[in-house]
VMD Tcl script that builds the backbone (N, CA, C; Angstrom):
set m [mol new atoms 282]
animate dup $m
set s [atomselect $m all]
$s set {name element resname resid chain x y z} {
  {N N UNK 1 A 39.775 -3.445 9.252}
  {CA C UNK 1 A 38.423 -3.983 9.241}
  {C C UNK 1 A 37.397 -2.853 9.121}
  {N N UNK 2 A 37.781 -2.001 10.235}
  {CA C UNK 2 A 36.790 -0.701 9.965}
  {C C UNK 2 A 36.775 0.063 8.414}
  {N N UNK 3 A 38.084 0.159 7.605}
  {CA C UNK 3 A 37.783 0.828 6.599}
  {C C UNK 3 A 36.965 -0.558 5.439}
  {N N UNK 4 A 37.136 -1.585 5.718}
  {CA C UNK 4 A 36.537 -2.479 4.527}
  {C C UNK 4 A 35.623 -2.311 4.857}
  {N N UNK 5 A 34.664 -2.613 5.885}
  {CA C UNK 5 A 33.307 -2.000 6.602}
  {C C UNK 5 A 32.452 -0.889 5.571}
  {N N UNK 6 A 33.491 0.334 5.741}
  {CA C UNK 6 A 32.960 1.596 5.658}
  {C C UNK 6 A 32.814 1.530 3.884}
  {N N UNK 7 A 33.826 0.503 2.985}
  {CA C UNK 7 A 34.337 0.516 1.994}
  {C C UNK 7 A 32.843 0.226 1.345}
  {N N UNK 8 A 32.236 -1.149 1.969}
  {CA C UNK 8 A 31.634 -2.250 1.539}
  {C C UNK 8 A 30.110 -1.324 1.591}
  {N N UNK 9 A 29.615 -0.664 2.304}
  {CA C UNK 9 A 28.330 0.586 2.872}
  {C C UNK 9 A 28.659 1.805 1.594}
  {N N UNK 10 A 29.449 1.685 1.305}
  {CA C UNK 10 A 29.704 3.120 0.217}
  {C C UNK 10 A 29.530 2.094 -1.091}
  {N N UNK 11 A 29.946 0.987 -1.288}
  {CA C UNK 11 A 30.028 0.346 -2.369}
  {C C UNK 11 A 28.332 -0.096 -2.896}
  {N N UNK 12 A 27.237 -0.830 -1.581}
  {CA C UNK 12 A 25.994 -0.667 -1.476}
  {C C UNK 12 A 25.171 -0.054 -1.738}
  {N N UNK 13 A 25.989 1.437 -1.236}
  {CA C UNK 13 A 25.091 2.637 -1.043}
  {C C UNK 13 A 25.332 2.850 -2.435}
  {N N UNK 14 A 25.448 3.101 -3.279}
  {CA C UNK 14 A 25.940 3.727 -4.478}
  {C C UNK 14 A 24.722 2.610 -5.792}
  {N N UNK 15 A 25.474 1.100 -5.326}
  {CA C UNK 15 A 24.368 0.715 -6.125}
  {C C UNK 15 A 22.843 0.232 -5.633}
  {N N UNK 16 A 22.424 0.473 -5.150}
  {CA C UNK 16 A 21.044 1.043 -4.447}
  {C C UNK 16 A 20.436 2.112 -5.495}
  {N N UNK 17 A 20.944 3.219 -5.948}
  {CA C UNK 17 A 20.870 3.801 -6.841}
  {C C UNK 17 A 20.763 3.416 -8.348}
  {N N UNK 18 A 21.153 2.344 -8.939}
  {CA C UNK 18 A 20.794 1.882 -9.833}
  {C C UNK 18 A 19.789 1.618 -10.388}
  {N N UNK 19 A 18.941 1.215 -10.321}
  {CA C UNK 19 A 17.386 0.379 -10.375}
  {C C UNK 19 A 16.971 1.261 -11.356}
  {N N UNK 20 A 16.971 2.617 -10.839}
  {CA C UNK 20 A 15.765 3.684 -11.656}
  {C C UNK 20 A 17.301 3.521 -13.386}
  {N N UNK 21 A 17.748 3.334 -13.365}
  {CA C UNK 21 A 18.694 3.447 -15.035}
  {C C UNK 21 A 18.056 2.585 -15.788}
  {N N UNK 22 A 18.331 1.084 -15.202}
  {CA C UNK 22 A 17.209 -0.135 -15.961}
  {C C UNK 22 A 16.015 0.133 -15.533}
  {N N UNK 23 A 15.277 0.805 -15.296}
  {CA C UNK 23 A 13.657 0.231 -15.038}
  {C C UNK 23 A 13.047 0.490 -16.789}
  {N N UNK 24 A 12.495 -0.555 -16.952}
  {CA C UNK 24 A 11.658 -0.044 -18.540}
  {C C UNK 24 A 10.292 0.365 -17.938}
  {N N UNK 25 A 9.690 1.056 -18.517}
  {CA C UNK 25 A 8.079 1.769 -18.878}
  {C C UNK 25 A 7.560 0.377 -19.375}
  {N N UNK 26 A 6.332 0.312 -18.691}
  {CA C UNK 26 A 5.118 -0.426 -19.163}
  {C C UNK 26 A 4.373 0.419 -20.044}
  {N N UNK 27 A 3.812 -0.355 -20.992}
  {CA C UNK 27 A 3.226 0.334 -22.179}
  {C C UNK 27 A 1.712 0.465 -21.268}
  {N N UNK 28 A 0.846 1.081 -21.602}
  {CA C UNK 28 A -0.805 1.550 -20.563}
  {C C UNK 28 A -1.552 0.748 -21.938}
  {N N UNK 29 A -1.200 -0.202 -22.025}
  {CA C UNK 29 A -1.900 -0.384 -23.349}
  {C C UNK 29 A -3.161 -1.709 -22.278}
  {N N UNK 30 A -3.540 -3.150 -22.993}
  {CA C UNK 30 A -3.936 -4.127 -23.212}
  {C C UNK 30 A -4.070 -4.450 -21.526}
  {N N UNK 31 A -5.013 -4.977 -20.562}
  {CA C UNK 31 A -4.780 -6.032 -19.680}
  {C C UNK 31 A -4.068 -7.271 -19.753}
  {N N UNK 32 A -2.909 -7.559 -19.244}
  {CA C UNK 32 A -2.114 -8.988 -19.245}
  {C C UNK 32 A -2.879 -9.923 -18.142}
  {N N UNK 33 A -3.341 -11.051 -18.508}
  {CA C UNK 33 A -3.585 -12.235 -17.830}
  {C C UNK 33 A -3.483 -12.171 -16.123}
  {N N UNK 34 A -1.710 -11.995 -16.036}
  {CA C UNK 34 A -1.090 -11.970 -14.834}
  {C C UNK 34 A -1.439 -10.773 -13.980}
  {N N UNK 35 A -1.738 -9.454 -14.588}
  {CA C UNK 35 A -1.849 -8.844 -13.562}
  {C C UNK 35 A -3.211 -8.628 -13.152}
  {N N UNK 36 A -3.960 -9.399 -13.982}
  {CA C UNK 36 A -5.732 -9.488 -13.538}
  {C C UNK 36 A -5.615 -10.635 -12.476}
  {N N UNK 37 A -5.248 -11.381 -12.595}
  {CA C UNK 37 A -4.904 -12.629 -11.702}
  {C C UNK 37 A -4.283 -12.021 -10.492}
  {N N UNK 38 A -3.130 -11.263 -10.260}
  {CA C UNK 38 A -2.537 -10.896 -9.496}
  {C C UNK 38 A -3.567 -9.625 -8.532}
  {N N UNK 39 A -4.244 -9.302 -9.133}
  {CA C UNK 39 A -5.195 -8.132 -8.748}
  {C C UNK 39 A -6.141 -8.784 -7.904}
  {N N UNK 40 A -6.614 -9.921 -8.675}
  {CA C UNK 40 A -8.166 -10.158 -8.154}
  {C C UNK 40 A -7.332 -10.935 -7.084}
  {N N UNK 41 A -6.435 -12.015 -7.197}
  {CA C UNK 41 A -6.107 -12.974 -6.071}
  {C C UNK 41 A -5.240 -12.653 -5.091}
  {N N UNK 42 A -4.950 -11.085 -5.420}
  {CA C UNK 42 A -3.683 -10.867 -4.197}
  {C C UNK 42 A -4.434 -9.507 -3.659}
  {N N UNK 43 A -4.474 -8.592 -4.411}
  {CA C UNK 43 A -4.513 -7.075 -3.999}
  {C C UNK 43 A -6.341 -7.020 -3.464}
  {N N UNK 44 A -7.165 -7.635 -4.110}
  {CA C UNK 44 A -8.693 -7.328 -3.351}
  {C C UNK 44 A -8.864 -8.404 -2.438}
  {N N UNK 45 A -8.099 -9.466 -2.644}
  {CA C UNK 45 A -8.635 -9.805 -0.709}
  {C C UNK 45 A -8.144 -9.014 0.629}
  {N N UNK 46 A -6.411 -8.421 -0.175}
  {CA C UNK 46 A -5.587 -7.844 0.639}
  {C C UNK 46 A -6.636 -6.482 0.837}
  {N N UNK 47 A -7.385 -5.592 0.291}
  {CA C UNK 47 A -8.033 -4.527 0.456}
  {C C UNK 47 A -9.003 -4.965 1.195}
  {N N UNK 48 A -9.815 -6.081 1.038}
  {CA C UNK 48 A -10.921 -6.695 2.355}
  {C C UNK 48 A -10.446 -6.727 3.624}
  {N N UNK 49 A -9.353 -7.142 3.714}
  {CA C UNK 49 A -8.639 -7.486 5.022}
  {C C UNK 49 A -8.036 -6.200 5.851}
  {N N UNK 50 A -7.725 -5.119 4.595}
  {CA C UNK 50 A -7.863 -4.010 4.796}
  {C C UNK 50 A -8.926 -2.833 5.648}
  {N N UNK 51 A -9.911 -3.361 5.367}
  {CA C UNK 51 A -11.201 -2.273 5.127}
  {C C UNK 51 A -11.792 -3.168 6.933}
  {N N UNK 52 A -10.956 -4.669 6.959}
  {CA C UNK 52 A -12.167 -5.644 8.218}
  {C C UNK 52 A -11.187 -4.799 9.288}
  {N N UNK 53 A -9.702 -4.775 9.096}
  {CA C UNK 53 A -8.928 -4.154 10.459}
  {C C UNK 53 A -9.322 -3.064 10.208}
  {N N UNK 54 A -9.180 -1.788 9.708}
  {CA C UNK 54 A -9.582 -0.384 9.944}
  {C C UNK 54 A -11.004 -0.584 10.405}
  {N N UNK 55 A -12.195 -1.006 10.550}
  {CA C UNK 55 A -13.173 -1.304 11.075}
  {C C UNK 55 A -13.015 -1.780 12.853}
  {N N UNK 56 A -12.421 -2.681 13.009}
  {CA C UNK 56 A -11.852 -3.040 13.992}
  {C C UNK 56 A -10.823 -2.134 14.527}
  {N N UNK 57 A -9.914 -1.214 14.086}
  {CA C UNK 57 A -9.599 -0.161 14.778}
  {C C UNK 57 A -10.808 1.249 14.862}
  {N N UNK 58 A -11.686 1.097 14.486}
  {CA C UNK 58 A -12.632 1.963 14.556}
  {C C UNK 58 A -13.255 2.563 15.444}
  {N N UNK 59 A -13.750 0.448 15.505}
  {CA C UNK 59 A -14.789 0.477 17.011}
  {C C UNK 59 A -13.563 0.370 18.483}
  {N N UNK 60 A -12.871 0.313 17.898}
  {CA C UNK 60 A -11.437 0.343 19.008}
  {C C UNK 60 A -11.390 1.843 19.555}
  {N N UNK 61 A -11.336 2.347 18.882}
  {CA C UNK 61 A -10.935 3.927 18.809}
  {C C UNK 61 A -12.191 4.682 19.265}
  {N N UNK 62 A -13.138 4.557 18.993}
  {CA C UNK 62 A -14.650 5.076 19.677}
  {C C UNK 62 A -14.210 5.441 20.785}
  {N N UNK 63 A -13.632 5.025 22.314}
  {CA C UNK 63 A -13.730 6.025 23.479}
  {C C UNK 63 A -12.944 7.099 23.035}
  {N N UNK 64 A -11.892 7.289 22.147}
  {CA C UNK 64 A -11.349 8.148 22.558}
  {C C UNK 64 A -11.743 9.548 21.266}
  {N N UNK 65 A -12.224 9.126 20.298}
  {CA C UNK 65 A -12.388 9.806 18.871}
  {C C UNK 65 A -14.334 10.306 19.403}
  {N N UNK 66 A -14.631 9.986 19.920}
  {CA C UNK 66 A -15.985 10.027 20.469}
  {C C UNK 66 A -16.187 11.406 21.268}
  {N N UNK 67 A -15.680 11.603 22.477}
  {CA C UNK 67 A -15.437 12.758 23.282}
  {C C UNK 67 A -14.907 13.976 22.432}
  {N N UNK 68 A -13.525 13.637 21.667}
  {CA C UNK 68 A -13.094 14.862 20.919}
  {C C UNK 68 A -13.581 15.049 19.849}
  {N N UNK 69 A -14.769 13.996 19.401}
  {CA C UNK 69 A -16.015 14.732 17.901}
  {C C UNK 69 A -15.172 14.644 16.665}
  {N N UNK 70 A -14.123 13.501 16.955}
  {CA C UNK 70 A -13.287 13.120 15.390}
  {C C UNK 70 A -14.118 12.064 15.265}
  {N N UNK 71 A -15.213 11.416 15.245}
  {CA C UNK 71 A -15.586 10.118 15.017}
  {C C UNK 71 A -15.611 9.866 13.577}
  {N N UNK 72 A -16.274 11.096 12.513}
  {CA C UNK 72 A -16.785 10.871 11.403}
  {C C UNK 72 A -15.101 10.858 10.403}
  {N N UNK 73 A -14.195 11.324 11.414}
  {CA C UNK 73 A -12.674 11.317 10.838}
  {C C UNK 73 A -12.557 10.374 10.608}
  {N N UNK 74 A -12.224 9.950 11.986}
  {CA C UNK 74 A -12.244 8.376 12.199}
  {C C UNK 74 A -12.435 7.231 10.964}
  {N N UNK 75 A -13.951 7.484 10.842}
  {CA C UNK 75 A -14.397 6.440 10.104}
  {C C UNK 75 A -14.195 6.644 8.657}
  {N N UNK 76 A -14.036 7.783 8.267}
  {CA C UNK 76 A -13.654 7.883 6.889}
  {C C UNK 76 A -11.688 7.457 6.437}
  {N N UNK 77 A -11.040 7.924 7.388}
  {CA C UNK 77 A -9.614 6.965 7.722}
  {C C UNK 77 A -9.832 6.143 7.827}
  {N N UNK 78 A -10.720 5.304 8.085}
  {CA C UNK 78 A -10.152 3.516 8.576}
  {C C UNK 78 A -10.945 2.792 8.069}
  {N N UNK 79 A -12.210 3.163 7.359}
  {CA C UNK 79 A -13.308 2.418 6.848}
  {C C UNK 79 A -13.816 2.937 5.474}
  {N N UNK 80 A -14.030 4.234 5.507}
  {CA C UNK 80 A -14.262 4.573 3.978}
  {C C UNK 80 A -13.157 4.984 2.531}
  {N N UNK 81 A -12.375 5.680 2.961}
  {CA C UNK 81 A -11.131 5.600 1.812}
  {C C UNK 81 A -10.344 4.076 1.596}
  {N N UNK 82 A -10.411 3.388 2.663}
  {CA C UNK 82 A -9.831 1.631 2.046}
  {C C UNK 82 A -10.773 1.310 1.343}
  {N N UNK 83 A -12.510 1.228 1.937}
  {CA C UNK 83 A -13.094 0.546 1.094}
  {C C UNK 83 A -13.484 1.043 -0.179}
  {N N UNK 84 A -13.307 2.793 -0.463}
  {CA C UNK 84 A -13.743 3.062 -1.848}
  {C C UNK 84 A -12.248 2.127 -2.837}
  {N N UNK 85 A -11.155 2.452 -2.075}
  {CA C UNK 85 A -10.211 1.698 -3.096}
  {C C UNK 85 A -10.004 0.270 -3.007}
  {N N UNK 86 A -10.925 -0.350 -2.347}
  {CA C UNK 86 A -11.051 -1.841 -2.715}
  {C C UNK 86 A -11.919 -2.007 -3.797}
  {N N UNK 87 A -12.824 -1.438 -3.618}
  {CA C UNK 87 A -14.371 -1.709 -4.254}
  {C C UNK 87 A -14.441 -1.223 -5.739}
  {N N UNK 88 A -13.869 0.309 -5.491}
  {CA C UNK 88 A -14.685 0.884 -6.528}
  {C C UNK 88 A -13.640 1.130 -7.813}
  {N N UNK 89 A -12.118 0.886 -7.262}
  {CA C UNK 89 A -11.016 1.612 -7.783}
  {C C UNK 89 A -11.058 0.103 -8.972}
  {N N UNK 90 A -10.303 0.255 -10.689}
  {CA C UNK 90 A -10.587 -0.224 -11.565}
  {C C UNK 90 A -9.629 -1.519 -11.663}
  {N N UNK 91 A -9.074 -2.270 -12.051}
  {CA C UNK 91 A -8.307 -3.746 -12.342}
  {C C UNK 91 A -6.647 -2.858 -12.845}
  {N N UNK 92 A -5.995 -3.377 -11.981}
  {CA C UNK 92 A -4.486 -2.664 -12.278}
  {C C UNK 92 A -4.091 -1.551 -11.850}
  {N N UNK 93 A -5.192 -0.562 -11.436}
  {CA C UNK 93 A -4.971 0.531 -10.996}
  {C C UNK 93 A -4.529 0.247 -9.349}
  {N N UNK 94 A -3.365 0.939 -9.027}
  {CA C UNK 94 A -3.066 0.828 -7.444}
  {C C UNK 94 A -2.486 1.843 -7.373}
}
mol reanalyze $m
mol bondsrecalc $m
mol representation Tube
mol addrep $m
């Protein structure tokens, strides 16, 4: 039992490795339908929801980022680099 075990983890492990042989290249060409759709309806609400918790860990984090004078760290981690890449970053780009 133990060697079919060990057999079946080596047999896994090996094709795990596969993926990158088939992966094809996307051409950088044209916007497709789907991934404007997929952008606007999945990935920028997901970046709002993003940008509302790092805000909420923010003002969370104030006693302790406050005293040691990381505040402006702080807020650029949890509030300004999500929201420049919600906002400002272009359709498809992630």
């Amino acid at each position: 039992m133990k060697r079919m075990t060990t057999s079946l983890m080596v047999f896994f492990f090996v094709l795990s490795f596969n993926g990158f042989v088939l992966a094809k290249d996307e051409p950088v060409g044209d916007l497709t339908t789907p991934e404007v759709v997929g952008d606007l309806l999945w990935v920028r609400p997901l970046g709002l929801m993003h940008v509302g918790l790092g805000a909420m860990f923010y003002v969370i984090s104030l006693p302790v980022t406050k005293p040691l004078k990381k505040a402006n760290e702080a807020k650029e981690f949890l509030i300004t680099y999500p929201y420049d890449y919600f906002s400002k970053r272009p359709l498809r780009e992630m």
